[in-house]
TORFI-819314 format. One record per residue (C-alpha): chain; x, y, z. Coordinates in steps of 0.25 Angstrom, whole numbers, plus 5000, padded with zeros to 4 digits. Layout:
<kette = A&px = X&py = Y&pz = Z>
...
This chain:
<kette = A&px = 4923&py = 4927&pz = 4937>
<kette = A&px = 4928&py = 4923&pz = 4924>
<kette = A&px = 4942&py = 4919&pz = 4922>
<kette = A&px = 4942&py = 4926&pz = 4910>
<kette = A&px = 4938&py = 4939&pz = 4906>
<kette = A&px = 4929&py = 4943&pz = 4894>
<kette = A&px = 4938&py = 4946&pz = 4882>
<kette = A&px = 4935&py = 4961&pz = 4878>
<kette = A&px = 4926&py = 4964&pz = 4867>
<kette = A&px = 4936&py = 4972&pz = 4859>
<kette = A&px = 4950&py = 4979&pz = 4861>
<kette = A&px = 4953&py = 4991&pz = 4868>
<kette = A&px = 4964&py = 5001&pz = 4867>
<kette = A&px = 4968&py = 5003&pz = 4882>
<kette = A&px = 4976&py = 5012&pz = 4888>
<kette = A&px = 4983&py = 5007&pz = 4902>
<kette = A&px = 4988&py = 5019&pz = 4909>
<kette = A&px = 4998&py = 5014&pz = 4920>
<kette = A&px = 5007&py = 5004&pz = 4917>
<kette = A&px = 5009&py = 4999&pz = 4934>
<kette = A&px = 5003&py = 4983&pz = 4938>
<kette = A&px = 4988&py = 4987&pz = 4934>
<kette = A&px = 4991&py = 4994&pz = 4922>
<kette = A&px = 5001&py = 4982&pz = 4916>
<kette = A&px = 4992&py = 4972&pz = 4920>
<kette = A&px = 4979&py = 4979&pz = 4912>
<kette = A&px = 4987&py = 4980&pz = 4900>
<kette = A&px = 4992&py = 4966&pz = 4900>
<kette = A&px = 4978&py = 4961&pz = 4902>
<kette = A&px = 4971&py = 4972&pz = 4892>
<kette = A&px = 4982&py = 4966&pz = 4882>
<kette = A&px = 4977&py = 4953&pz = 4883>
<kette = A&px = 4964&py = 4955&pz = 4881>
<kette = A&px = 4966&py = 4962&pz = 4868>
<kette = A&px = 4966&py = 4976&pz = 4872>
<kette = A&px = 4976&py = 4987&pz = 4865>
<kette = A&px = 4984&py = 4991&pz = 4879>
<kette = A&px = 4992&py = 5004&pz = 4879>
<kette = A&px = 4999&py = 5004&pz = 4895>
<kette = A&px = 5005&py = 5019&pz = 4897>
<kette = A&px = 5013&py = 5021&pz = 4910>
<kette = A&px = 5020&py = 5035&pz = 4913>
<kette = A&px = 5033&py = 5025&pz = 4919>
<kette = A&px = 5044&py = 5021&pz = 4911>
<kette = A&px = 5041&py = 5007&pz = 4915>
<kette = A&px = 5028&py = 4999&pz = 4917>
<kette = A&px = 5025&py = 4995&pz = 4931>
<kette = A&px = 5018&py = 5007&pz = 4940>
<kette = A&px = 5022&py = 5007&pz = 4954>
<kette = A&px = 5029&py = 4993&pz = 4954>
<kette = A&px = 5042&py = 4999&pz = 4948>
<kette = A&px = 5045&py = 4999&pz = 4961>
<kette = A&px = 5046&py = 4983&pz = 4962>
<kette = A&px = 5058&py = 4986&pz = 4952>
<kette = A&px = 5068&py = 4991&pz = 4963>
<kette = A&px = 5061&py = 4986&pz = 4977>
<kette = A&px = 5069&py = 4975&pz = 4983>
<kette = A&px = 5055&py = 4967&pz = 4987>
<kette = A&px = 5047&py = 4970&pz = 4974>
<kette = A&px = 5052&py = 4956&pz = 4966>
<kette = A&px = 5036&py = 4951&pz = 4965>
<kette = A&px = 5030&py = 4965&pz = 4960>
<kette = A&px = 5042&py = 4966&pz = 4952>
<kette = A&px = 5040&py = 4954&pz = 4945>
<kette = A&px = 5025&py = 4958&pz = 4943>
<kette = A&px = 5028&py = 4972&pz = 4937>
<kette = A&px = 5037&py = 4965&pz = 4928>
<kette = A&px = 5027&py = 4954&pz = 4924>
<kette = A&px = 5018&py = 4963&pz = 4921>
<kette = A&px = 5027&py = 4972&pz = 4914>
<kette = A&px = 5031&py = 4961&pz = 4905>
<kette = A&px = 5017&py = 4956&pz = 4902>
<kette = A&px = 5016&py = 4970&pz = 4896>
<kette = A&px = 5028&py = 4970&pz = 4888>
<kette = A&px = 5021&py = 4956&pz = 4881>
<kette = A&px = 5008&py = 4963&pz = 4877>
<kette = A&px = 5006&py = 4972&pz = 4866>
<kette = A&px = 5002&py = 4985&pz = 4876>
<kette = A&px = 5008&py = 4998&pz = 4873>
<kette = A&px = 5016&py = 5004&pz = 4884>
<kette = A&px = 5018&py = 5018&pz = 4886>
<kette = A&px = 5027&py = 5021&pz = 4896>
<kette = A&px = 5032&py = 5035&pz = 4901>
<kette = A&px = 5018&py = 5039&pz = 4896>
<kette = A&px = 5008&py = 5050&pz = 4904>
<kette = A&px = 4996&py = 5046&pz = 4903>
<kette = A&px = 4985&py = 5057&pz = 4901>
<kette = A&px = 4975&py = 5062&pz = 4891>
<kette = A&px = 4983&py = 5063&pz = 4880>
<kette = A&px = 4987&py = 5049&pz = 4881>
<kette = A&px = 4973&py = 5043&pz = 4882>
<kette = A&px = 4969&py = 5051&pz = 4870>
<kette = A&px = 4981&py = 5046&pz = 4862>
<kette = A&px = 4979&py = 5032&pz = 4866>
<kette = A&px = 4963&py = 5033&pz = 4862>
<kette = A&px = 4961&py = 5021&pz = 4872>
<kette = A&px = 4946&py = 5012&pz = 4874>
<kette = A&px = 4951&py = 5010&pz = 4888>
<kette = A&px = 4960&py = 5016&pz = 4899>
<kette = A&px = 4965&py = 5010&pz = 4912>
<kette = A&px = 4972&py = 5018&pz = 4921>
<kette = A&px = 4982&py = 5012&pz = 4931>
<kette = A&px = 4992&py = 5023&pz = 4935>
<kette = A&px = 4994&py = 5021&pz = 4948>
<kette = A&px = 4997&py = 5029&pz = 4961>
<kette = A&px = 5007&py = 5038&pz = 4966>
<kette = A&px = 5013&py = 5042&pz = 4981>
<kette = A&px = 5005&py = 5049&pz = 4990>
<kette = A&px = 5011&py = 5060&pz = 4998>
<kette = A&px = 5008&py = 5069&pz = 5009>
<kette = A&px = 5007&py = 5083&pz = 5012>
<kette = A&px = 5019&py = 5080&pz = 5021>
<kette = A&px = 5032&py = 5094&pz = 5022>
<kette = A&px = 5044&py = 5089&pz = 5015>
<kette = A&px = 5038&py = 5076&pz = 5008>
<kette = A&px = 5040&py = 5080&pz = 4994>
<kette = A&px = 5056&py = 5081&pz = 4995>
<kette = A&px = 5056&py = 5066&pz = 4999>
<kette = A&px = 5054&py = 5053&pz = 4988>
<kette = A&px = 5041&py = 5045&pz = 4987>
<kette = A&px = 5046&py = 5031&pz = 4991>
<kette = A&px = 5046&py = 5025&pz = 4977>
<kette = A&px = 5057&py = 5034&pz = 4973>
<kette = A&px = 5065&py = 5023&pz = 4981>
<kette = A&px = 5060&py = 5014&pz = 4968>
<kette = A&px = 5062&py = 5026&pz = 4959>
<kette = A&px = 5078&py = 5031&pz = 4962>
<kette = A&px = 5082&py = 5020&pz = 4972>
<kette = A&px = 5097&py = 5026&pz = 4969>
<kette = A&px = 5092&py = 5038&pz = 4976>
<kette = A&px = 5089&py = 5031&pz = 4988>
<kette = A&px = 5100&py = 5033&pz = 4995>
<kette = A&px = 5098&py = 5036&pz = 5011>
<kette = A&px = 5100&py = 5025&pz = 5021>
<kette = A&px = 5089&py = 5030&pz = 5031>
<kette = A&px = 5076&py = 5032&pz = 5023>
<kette = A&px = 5063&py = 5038&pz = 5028>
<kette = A&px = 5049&py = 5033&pz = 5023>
<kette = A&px = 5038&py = 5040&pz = 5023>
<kette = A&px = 5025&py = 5032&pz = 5024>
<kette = A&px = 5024&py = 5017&pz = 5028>
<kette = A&px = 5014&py = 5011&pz = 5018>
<kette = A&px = 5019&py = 5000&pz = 5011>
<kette = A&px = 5025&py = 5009&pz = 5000>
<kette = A&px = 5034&py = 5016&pz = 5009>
<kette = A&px = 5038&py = 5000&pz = 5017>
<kette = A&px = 5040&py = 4994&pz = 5005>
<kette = A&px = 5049&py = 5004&pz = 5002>
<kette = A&px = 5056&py = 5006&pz = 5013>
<kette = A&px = 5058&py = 4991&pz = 5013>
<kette = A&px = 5065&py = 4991&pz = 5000>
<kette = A&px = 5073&py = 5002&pz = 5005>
<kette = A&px = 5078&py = 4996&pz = 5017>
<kette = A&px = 5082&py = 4983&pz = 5010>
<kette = A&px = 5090&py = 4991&pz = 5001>
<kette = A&px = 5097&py = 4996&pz = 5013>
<kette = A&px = 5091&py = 5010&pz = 5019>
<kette = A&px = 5085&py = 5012&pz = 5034>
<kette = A&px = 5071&py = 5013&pz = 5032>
<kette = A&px = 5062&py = 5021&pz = 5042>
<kette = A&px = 5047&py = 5021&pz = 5037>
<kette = A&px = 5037&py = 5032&pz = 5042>
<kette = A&px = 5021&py = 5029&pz = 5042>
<kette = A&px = 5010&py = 5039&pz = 5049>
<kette = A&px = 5002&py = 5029&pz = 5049>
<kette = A&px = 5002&py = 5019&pz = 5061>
<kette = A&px = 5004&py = 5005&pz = 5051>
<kette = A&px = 5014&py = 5003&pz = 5043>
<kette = A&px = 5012&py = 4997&pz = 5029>
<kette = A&px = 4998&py = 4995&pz = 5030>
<kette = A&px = 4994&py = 4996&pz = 5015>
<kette = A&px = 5003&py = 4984&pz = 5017>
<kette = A&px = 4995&py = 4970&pz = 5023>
<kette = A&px = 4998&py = 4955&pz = 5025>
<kette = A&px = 5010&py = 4946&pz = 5025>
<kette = A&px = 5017&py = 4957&pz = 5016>
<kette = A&px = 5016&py = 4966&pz = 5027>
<kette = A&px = 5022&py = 4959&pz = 5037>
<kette = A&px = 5032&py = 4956&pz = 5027>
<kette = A&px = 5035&py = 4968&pz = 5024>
<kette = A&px = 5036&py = 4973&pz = 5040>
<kette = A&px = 5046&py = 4961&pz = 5042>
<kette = A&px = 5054&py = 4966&pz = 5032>
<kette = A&px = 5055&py = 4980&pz = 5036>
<kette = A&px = 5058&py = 4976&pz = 5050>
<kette = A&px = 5069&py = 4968&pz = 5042>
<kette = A&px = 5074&py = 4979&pz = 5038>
<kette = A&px = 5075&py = 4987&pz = 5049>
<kette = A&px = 5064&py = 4997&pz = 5043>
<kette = A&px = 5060&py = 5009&pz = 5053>
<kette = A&px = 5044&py = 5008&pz = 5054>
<kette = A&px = 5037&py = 5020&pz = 5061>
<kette = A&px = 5023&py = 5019&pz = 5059>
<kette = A&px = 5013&py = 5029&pz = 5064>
<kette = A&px = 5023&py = 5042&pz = 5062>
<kette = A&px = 5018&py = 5054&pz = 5054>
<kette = A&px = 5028&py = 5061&pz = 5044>
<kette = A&px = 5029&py = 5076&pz = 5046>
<kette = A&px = 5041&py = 5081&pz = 5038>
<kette = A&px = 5049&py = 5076&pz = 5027>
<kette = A&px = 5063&py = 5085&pz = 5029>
<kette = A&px = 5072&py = 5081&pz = 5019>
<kette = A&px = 5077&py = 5067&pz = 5026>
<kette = A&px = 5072&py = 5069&pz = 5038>
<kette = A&px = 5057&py = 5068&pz = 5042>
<kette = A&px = 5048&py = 5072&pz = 5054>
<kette = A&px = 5039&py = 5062&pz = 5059>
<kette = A&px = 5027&py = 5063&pz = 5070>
<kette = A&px = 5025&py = 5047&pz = 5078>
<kette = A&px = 5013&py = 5042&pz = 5084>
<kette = A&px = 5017&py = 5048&pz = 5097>
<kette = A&px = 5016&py = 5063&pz = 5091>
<kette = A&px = 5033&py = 5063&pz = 5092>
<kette = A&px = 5040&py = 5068&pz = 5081>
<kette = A&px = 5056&py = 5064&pz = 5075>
<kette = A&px = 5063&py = 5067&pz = 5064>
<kette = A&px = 5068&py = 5056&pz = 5056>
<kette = A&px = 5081&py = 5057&pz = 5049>
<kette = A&px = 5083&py = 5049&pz = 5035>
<kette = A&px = 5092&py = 5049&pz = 5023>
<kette = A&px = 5079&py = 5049&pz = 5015>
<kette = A&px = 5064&py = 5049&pz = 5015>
<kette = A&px = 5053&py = 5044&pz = 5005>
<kette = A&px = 5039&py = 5041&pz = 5007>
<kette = A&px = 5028&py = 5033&pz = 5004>
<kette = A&px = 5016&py = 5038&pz = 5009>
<kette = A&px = 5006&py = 5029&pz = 4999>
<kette = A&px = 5000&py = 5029&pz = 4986>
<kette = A&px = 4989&py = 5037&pz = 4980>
<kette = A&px = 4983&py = 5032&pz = 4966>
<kette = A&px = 4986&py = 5041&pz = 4953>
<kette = A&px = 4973&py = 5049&pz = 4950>
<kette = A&px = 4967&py = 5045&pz = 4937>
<kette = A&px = 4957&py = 5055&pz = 4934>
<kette = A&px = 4964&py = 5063&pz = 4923>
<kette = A&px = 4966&py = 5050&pz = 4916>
<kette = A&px = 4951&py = 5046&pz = 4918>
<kette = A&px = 4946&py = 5059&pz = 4911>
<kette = A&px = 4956&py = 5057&pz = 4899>
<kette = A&px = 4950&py = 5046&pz = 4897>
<kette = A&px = 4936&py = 5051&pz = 4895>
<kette = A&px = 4925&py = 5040&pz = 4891>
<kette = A&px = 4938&py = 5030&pz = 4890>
<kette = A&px = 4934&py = 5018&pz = 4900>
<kette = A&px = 4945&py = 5018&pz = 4911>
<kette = A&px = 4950&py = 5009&pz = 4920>
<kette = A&px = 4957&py = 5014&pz = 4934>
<kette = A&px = 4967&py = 5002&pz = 4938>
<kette = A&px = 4977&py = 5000&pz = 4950>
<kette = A&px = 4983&py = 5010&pz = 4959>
<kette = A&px = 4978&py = 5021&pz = 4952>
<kette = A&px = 4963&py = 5018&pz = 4958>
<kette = A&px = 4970&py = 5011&pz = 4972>
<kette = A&px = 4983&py = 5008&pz = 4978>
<kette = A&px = 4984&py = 4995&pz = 4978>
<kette = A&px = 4991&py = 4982&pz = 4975>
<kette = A&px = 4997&py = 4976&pz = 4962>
<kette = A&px = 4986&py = 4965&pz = 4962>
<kette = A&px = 4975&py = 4974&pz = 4962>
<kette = A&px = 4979&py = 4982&pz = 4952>
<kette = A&px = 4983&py = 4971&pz = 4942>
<kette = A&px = 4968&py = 4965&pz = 4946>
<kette = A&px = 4964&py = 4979&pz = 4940>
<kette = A&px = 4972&py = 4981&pz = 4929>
<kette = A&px = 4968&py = 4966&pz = 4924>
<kette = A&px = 4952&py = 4969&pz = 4927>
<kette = A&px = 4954&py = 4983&pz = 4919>
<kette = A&px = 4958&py = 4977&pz = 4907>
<kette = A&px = 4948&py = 4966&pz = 4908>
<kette = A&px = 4937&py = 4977&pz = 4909>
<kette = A&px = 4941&py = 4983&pz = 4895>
């Protein structure tokens, strides 16, 4: 493998749509190579999921990553559109050689009564002056709903997390898992694993145990986290028509921040 990748035969106008970890790491490398580099985002801010990082008390290194990357953007001659829907419309004004797409995921839910009248756990991030209960319920044990749970009971709350599943953070693995388990033991977070959630009513929410027995449990709020699903990118794909495309990141798998600044930089080599 060569340390250095071929230079491009000529410059491209390339449209990045996404402006999260893969997205701002494609344009920072298309830049470099010579590349015209438009990155649109339909945030106010540049950084996809990891404006989380800006609030959670445990995020200082993916912080500083965003940031970093945030920054190398701002040095370089792309164009950032912000606040901006991308759609057909955009991809004809741009008139681009080349799209990548990088747009991300969104919460999944489940066809479960009463779920829509409670918050998805990032509107911890999102309003964190609206959290305001003591005791907080979380629906879903991956490691969405324990990270946040964790940066909820460091801030002071009693944290009860729910998981149907029988393990508890196992999208998590490794030292971090058994660093994030001590900590959550620290905190005197409530872990009950292999117990199904039934009902969502208002602050209060039915649950069914391993055994088959069912409680009531009583909080001041409720959120959940019942993982991540990746956007769908067809509409963007068939506005682009004969325009060669790149998928990037979590919009083709939920996955980490390496892997997708790996894609993001490959994707812009490839142009």
């Amino acid at each position: 493998m060569n340390a250095q990748p071929e230079a491009p035969k000529s410059s491209k106008k390339v449209l990045i749509i996404g402006g999260g970890p893969a997205g701002m790491e494609a344009a920072i490398i298309a830049c470099d190579r010579g590349h015209q580099v438009t990155l649109v985002d339909d945030h106010s801010s540049l950084g996809g999921t990891l404006y989380f990082t800006n609030v959670d008390v445990d995020k200082p290194d993916l912080r500083y990553d965003k940031d970093r990357l945030v920054r190398q953007v701002d040095r370089r001659n792309i164009q950032v559109r912000l606040n901006t829907m991308a759609d057909e419309a955009l991809i004809r004004e741009e008139k681009p050689d080349a799209v990548i797409l990088a747009i991300g995921v969104v919460p999944s839910a489940l066809p479960l009564k009463g779920l829509d009248t409670v918050p998805q756990a990032m509107f911890v991030y999102d309003h964190p002056e609206q959290v305001t209960g003591r005791n907080i319920i979380m629906l879903g044990g991956g490691l969405v709903g324990c990270e946040v749970g964790l940066h909820l009971a460091k801030s002071g709350h009693q944290v009860t997390i729910v998981e149907m599943m029988d393990t508890i953070a196992k999208d998590s693995y490794g030292m971090y898992k058994e660093a994030l388990f001590r900590e959550m033991d620290r905190y005197g977070i409530r872990l009950l694993p292999g117990t199904q959630c039934l009902e969502v009513k208002g602050n209060r929410v039915r649950v069914r145990n391993s055994q088959g027995q069912e409680e009531e449990l009583q909080g001041d709020q409720v959120f959940y986290a019942l993982g991540l699903k990746a956007r769908s990118t067809e509409a963007l794909k068939k506005a682009c028509g004969d325009i060669p495309c790149w998928e990037i990141g979590n919009c083709i798998h939920v996955g980490q921040v390496d892997i997708a600044l790996k894609e993001g930089w490959q994707a812009a080599v490839e142009l």
